[in-house]
Residue, then its C-alpha position, 0 to 999 in steps of 0.5 A: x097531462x090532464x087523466x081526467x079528460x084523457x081517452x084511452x086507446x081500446x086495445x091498450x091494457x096498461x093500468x093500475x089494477x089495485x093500490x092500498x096504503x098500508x098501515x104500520x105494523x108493531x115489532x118486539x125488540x128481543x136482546x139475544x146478544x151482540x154478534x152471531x158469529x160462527x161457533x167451535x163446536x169440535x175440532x177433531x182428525x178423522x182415518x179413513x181407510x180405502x181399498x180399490x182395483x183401478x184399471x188404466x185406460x191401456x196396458x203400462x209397464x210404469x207409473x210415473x207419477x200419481x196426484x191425489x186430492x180429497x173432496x168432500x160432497x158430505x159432511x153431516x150432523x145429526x142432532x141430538x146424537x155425538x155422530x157425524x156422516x162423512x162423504x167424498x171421493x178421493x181424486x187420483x191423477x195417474x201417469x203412466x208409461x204405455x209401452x209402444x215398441x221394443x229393441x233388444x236393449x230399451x223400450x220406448x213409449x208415451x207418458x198416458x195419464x188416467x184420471x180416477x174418483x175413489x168413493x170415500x164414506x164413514x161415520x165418526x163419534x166426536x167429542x164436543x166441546x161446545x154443545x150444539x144448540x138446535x131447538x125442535x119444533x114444539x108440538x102443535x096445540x089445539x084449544x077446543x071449546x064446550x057446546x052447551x046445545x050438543x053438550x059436548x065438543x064444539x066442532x065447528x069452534x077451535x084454536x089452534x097453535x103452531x111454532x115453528x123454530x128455524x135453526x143455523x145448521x151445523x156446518x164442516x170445514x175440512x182445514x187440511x188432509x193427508x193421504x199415504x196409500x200402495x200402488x200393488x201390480x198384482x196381475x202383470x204380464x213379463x215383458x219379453x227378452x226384458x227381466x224384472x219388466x212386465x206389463x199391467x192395466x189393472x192395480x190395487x190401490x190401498x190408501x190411508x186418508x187422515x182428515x183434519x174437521x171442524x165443525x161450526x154452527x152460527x150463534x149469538x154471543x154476548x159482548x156487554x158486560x152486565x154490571x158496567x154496561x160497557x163493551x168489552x174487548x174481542x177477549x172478554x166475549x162472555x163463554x158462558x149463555x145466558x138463560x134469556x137467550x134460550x126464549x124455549x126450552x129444548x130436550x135437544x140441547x144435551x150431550x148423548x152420553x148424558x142420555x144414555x146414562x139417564x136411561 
């Protein structure tokens, strides 16, 4: 088809607005190291300890069985300190007898189930044994320039600087939990012509919730060996970080103890 001697229609739009070639743009290459993978920075079981009232959607004169699970919606670091935020709610699945009628011998019901979130929140000192590396940003720079004709500060000349560093962040797993806890009835009601039966819609719950964290963060880590230049197996990974893997110095990168005896 020849465009050249093409017609367009009036009411059709369709068209190419605007085209460029573009030209090649130059990139530095910066050995940092061979994997970035997920790093150990501490490893460590946290006790937390719960009390609350739970009230049950009706009376019950038994529970049967209660299914607990942790779920966490918080797990957080703050840099530079050895401090970690944790959030969450333990998940309580109750069954219950609910008392329907009554002989002169037995009592008969329905097996009723309530389901119930038990807010959790703490904070926890760790001990680290691998630092963090999170680097802040570095303050912005201004280069300001000599006016000969106002002999002073140029206003309408000025070079800026800005660097602005994107850290992994450190991420938690929760690798296993634990949950032991009382079930008080502490408001029944005697079940009448029935000893040591009675009914209640309210107990406190007292649990003692042990989890097991990690705490990781992605960083770069070397598998070349320096001298040889051969690779080296996943066991010869080299611990220590090298000072070219660290293009900016950071006041960040530091234990808080070493801080505090600083100051």
């Amino acid at each position: 088809m020849d465009n050249a001697n093409f017609c367009p229609e009036p009411t059709c739009s369709a068209r190419v607005i605007s085209a460029d070639t573009l030209s090649g743009a130059n990139n530095y290459p910066l050995p940092r190291g061979a994997y970035k993978v997920p790093k150990v920075l501490a490893e460590f079981v946290v006790q937390l300890d719960s009390e609350s009232k739970i009230r049950l959607n009706e009376p019950a004169y038994e529970i049967k069985r209660i299914e607990k699970q942790i779920f966490l919606t918080e797990c957080r670091y703050i840099a530079p300190t050895d401090k970690v935020f944790i959030q969450g709610y333990i998940r309580k699945n109750i069954e219950y007898a609910a008392k329907e009628c009554i002989t002169r011998s037995g009592i008969s019901g329905a097996i009723r189930d309530t389901t119930v979130h038990i807010p959790i929140k703490a904070y926890t000192q760790v001990n680290f044994t691998n630092l963090p590396r999170v680097f802040p940003n570095l303050p912005p720079v201004v280069a300001r320039y000599f006016d000969a004709k106002r002999k002073g500060k140029n206003i309408r000349e000025a070079d800026r600087g800005n660097i602005e560093i994107f850290n992994e962040p450190v991420f938690c797993e929760l690798e296993w939990s634990a949950i032991f806890d009382a079930d008080i009835d502490d408001k029944g009601m005697p079940i009448e012509g029935f000893r040591n039966e009675e009914e209640f819609q309210e107990f406190t719950d007292k649990s003692v919730v042990y989890l097991c964290l990690k705490l990781l963060q992605k960083q770069q880590v070397w598998s070349l060996d320096d001298k040889t230049g051969k690779c080296c197996g996943r066991n010869d990974i080299k611990k220590s970080t090298r000072s070219d893997d660290m293009p900016l110095k950071s006041n960040w990168n530091f234990s808080i103890n070493d801080f505090i005896q600083r100051k």
